[in-house]
C-alpha positions, 0 to 999 in steps of 0.5 A: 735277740731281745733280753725277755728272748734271752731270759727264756731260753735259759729255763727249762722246758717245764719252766717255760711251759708253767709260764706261757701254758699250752696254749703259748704257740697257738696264741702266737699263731693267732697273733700272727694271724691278727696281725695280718688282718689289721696290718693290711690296707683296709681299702683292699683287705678282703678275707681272701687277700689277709688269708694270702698274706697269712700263708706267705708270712707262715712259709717265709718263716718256714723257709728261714726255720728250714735252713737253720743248720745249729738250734741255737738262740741266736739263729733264731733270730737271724734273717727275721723280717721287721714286721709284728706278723713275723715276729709272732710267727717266728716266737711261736716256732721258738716257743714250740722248741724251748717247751718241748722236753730236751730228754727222751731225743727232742728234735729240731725238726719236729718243731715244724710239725708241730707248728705246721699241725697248730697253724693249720687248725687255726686256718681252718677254725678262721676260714670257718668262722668267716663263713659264720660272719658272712653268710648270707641269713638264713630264710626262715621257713614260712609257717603254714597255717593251723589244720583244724584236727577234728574234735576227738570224741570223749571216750566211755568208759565200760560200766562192768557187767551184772551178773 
């Protein structure tokens, strides 16, 4: 574990919260994400292949989160996988456990849900904004011509009767 690691999980929720702000798992998240994308080959990086690859580093870690028996420091770190997509993943699933407040029943596998709902918004926020970039322009429709309306005629105006 590293030492930045260590320093952390001996604050509390609310500390770690003041630091990282709400958005700390999200971020990881799209780090993950990011990481992904310029990580993979660039002769075969497609959407469809880095999208892939996303969702194996995310059930990987799922999977290994899964298993820890003990919420401990330690275990969390175990069985990481040495590359920056998993890192971030796995600080994430971290991060989300350190900020959740340890009064009121805090549980380990609310983590997973957490996360899980914060990862699939991002999925689909990235898949929509490749849609965005990729689209084909959009035809611009063609202006008809002017149609000539016919001169409105000028209105008299009604001079009160004489009596």
């Amino acid at each position: 574990m590293s030492w930045e690691a260590f320093r952390l999980t001996s604050k509390s929720p609310a500390e770690v919260y003041h630091v990282l702000g709400p958005h700390g798992v999200d971020d990881l998240i799209r780090k993950m994400m990011d990481a992904c994308w310029r990580e993979y080959p660039e002769e075969t990086r497609s959407f469809d292949n880095v999208r892939k690859r996303v969702l194996e580093v995310y059930n990987r870690n799922m999977r290994v989160w899964s298993a820890i028996k003990k919420p401990a420091p330690q275990a969390f770190f175990e069985n990481l996988l040495p590359y920056a997509a998993d890192g971030h993943m796995r600080q994430a699933l971290v991060l989300t456990w350190m900020m959740m407040p340890r009064a009121g029943g805090r549980e380990f596998s609310s983590v997973k849900k957490i996360v899980g709902e914060i990862f699939d918004r991002n999925l689909a926020a990235w898949e929509e904004d490749n849609g965005t970039f990729t689209a084909a322009a959009a035809k611009k429709p063609k202006k008809r011509p002017a149609r000539k309306s016919a001169k409105a005629k000028p209105v008299k105006k009604k001079r009160p009767k004489k009596k």
